[in-house]
TORPA-4810 file (N, C-alpha, C, O; in nm, 3 decimals):
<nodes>
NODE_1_0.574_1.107_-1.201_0.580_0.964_-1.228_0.595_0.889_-1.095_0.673_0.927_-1.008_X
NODE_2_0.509_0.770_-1.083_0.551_0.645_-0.985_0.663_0.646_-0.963_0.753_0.668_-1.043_X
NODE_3_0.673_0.620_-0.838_0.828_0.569_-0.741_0.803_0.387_-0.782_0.695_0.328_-0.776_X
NODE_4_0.904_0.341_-0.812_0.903_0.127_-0.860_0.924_0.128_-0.730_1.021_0.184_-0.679_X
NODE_5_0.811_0.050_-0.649_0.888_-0.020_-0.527_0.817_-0.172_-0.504_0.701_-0.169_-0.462_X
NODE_6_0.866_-0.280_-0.524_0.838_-0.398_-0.468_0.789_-0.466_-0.333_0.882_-0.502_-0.260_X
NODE_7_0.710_-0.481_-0.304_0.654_-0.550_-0.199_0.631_-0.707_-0.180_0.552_-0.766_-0.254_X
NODE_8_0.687_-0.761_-0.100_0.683_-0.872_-0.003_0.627_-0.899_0.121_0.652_-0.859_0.234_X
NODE_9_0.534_-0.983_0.068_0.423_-1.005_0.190_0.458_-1.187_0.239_0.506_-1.284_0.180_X
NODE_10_0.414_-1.167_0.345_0.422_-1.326_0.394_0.293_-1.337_0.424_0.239_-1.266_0.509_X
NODE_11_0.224_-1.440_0.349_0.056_-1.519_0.372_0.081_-1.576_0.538_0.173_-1.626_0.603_X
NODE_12_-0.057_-1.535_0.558_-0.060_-1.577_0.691_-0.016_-1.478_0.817_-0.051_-1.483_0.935_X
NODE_13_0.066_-1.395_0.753_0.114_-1.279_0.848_0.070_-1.166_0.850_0.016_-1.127_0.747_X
NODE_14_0.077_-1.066_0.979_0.018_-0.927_0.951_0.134_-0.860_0.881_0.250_-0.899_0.896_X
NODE_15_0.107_-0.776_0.818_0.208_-0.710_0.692_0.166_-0.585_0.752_0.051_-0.548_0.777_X
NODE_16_0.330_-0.495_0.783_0.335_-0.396_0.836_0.417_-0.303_0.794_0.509_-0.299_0.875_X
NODE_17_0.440_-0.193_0.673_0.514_-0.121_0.594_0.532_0.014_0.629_0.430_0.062_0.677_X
NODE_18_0.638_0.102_0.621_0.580_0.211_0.635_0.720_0.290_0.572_0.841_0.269_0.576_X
NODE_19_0.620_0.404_0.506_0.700_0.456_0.362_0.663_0.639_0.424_0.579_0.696_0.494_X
NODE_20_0.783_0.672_0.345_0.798_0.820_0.414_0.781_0.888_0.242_0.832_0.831_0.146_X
NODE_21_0.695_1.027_0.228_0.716_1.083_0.120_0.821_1.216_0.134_0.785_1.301_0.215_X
NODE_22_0.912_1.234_0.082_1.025_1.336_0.052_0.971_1.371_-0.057_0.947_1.290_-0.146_X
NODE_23_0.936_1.543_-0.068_0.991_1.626_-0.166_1.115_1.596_-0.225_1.196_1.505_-0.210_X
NODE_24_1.109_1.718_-0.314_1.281_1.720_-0.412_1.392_1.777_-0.320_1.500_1.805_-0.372_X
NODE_25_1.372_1.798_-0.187_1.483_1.884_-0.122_1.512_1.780_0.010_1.587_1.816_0.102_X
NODE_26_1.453_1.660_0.010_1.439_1.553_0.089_1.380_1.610_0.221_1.424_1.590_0.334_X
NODE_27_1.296_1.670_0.194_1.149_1.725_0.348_1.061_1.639_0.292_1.030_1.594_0.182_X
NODE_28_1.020_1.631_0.445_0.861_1.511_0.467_0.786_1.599_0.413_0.802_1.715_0.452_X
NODE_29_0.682_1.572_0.308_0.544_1.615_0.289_0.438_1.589_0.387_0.402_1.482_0.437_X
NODE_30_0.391_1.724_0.407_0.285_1.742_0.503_0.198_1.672_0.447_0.177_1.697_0.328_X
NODE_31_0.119_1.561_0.516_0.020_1.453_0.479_-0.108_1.546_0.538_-0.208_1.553_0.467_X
NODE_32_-0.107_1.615_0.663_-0.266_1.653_0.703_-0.340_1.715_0.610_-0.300_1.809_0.542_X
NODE_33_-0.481_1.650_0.603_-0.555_1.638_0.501_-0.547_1.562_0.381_-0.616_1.605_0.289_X
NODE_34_-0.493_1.479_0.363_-0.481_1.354_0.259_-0.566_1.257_0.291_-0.590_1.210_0.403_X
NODE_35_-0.609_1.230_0.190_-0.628_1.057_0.190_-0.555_1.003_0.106_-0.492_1.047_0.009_X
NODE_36_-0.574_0.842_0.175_-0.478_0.701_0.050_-0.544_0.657_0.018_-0.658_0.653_0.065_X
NODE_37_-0.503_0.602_-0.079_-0.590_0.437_-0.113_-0.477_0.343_-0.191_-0.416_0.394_-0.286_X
NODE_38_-0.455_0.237_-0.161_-0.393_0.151_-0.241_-0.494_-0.019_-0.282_-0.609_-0.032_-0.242_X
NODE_39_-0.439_-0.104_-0.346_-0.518_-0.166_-0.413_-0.449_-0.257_-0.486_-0.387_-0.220_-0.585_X
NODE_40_-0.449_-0.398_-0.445_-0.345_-0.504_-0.486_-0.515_-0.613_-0.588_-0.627_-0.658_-0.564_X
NODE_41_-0.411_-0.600_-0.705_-0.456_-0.724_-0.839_-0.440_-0.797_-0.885_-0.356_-0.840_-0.806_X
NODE_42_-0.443_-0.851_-0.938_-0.363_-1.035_-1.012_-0.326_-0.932_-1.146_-0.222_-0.967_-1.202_X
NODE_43_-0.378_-0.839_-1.195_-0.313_-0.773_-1.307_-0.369_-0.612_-1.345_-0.486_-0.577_-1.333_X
NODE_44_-0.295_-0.554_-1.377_-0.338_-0.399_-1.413_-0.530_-0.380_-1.456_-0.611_-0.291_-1.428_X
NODE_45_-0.544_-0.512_-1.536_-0.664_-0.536_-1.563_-0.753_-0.608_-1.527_-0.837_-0.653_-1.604_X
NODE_46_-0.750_-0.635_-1.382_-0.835_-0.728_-1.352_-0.914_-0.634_-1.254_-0.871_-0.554_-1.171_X
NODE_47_-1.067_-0.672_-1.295_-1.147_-0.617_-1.268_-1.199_-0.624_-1.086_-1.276_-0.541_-1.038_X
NODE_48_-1.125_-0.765_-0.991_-1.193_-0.750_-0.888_-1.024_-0.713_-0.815_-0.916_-0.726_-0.872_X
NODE_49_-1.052_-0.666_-0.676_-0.890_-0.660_-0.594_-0.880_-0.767_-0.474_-0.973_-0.819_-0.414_X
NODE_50_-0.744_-0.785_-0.456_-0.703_-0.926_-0.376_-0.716_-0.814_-0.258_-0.791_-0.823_-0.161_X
NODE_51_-0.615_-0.693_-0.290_-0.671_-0.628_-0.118_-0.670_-0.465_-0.098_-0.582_-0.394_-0.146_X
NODE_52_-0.788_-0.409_-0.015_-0.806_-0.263_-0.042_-0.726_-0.250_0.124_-0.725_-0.313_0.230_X
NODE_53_-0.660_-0.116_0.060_-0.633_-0.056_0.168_-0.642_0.090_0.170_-0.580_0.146_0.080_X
NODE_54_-0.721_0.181_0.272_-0.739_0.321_0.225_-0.753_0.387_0.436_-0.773_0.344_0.549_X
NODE_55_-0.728_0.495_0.367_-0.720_0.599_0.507_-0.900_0.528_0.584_-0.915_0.475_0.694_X
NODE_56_-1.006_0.556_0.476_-1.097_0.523_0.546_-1.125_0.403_0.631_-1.205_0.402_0.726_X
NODE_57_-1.056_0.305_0.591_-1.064_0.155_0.615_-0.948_0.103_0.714_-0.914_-0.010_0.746_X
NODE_58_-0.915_0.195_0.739_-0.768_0.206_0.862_-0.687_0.103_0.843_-0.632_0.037_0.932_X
NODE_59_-0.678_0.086_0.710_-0.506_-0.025_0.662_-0.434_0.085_0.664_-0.316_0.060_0.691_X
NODE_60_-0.459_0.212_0.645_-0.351_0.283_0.606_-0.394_0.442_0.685_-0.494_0.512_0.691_X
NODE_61_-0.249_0.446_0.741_-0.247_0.619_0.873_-0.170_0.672_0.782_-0.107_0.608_0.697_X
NODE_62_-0.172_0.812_0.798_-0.077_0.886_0.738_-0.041_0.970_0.842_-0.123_1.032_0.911_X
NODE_63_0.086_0.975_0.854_0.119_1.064_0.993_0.142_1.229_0.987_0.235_1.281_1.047_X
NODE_64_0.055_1.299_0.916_0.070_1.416_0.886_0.241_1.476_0.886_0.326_1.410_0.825_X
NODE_65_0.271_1.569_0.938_0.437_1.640_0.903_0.483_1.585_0.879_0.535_1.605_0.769_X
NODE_66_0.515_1.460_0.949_0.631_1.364_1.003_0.629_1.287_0.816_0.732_1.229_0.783_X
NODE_67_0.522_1.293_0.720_0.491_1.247_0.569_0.485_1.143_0.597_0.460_1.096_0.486_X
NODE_68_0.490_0.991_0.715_0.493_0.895_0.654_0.306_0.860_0.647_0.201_0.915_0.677_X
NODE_69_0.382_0.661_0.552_0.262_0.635_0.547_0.281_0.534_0.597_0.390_0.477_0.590_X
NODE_70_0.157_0.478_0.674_0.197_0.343_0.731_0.098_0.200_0.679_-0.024_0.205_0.695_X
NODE_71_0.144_0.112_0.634_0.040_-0.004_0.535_-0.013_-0.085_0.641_0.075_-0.092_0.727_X
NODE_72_-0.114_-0.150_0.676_-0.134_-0.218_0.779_-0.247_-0.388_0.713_-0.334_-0.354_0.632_X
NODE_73_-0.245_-0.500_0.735_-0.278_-0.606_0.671_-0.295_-0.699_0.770_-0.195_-0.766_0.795_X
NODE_74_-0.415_-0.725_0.845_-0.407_-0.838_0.945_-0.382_-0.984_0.887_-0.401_-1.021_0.771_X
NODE_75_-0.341_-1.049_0.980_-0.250_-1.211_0.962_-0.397_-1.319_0.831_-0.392_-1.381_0.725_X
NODE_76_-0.509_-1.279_0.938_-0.617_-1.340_0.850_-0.663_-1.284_0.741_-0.751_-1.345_0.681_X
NODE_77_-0.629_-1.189_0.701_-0.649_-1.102_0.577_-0.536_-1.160_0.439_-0.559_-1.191_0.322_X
NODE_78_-0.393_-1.154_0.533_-0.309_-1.199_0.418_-0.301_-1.352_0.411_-0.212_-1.395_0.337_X
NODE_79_-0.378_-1.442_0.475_-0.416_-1.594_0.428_-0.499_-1.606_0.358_-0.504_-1.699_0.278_X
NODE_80_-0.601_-1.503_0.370_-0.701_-1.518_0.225_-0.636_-1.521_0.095_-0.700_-1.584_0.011_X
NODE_81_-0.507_-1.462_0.048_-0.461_-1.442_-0.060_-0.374_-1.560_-0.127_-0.294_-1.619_-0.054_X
NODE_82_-0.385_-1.593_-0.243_-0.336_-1.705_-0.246_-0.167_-1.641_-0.289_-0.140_-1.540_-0.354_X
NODE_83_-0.087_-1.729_-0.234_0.062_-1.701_-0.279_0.098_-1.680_-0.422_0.105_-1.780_-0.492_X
NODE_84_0.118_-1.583_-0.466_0.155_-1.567_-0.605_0.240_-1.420_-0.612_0.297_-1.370_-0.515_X
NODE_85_0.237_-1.370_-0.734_0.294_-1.249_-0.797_0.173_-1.158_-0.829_0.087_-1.215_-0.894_X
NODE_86_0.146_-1.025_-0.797_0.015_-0.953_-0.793_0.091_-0.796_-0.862_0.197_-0.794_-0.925_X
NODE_87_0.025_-0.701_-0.837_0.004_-0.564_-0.901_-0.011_-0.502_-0.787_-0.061_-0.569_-0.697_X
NODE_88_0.027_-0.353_-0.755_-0.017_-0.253_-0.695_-0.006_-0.112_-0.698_0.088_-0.074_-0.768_X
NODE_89_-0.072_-0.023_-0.644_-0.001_0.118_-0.659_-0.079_0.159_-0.522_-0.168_0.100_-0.461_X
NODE_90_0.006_0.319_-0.490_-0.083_0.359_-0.356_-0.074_0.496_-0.401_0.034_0.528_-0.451_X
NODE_91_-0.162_0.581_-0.395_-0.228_0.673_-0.450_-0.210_0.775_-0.292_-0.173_0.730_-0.183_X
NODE_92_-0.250_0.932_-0.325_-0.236_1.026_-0.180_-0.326_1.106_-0.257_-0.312_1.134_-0.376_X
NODE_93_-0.436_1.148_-0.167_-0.555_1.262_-0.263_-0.536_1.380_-0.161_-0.526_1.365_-0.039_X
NODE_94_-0.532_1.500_-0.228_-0.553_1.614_-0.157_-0.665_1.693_-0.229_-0.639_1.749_-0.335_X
NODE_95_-0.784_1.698_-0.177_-0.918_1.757_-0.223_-0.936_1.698_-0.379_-0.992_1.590_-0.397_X
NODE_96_-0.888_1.770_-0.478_-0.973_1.708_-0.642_-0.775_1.663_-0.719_-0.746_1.650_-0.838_X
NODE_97_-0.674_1.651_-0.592_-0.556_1.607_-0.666_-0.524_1.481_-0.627_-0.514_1.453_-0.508_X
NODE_98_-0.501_1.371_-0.748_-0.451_1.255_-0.677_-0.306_1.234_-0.739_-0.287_1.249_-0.860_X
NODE_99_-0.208_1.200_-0.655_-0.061_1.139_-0.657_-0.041_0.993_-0.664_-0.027_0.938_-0.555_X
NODE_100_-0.038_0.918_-0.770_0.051_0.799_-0.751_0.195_0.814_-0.691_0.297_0.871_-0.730_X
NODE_101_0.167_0.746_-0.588_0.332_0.794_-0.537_0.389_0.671_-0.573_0.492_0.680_-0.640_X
NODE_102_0.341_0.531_-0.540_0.421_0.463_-0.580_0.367_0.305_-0.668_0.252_0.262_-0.656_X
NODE_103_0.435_0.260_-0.724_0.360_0.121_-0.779_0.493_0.007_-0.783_0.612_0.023_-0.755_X
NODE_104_0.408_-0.129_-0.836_0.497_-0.202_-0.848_0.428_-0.386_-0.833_0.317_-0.421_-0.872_X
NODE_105_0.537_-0.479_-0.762_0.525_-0.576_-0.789_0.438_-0.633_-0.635_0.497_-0.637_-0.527_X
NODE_106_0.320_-0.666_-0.650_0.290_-0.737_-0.440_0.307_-0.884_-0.450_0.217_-0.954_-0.497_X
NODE_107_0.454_-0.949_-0.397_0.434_-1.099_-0.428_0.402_-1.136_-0.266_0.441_-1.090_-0.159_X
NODE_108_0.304_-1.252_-0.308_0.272_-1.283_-0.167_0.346_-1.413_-0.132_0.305_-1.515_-0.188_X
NODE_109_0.442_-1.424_-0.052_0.536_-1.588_-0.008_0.431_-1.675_0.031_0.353_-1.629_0.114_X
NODE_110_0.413_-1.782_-0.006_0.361_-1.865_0.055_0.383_-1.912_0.211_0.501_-1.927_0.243_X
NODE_111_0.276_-1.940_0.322_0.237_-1.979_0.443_0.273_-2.147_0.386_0.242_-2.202_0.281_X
NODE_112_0.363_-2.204_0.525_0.422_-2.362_0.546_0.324_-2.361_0.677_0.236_-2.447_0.682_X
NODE_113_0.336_-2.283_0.767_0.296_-2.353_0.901_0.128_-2.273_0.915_0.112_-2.155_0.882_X
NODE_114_0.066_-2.321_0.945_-0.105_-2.316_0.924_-0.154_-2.344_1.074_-0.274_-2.349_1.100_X
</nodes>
């Protein structure tokens, strides 16, 4: 099952996260050879995404041993989004296995200074 974790983004800013995966014995999972992908929505069901982020598209490193993951979102990327309450999950594939590791809420704060 999903890890609940909430995310807070500031519009207008580069958004810079970075999440470590622990096993059950609290060891980093070896990431080499993974891919990510995560994927922010206005709702579980909405058919287009506010923002992709995946190993291929270099929003997102995975630092092999060390397990983390790191989220990456340039400043002009998160002004495209309009300030609201969104959807997400971030996914880890190893060959034909995929892991939701985690999901939850992406609210984006609204940008004052422009």
């Amino acid at each position: 099952m999903a890890a609940k974790y909430d995310i807070v983004c500031d519009q207008g800013a580069t958004f810079s996260r970075q999440l470590t995966w622990l096993d059950d014995s609290s060891s980093a999972v070896n990431l080499t050879g993974y891919t990510a992908r995560m994927q922010v929505r206005e709702t579980v069901e909405s058919s287009s995404t506010l923002l992709s982020l995946t190993t291929e598209n270099s929003r997102i490193a995975l630092g092999g041993t060390a397990g983390t993951i790191t989220l990456t979102v340039t400043a002009a990327d998160t002004a495209a989004v309009v300030a609201g309450h969104y959807v997400y999950d971030l996914e880890l594939v190893s060959g034909s296995t995929v892991y939701r590791l985690v999901q939850g809420c992406f609210t984006v704060d609204a940008e004052v200074t422009r």
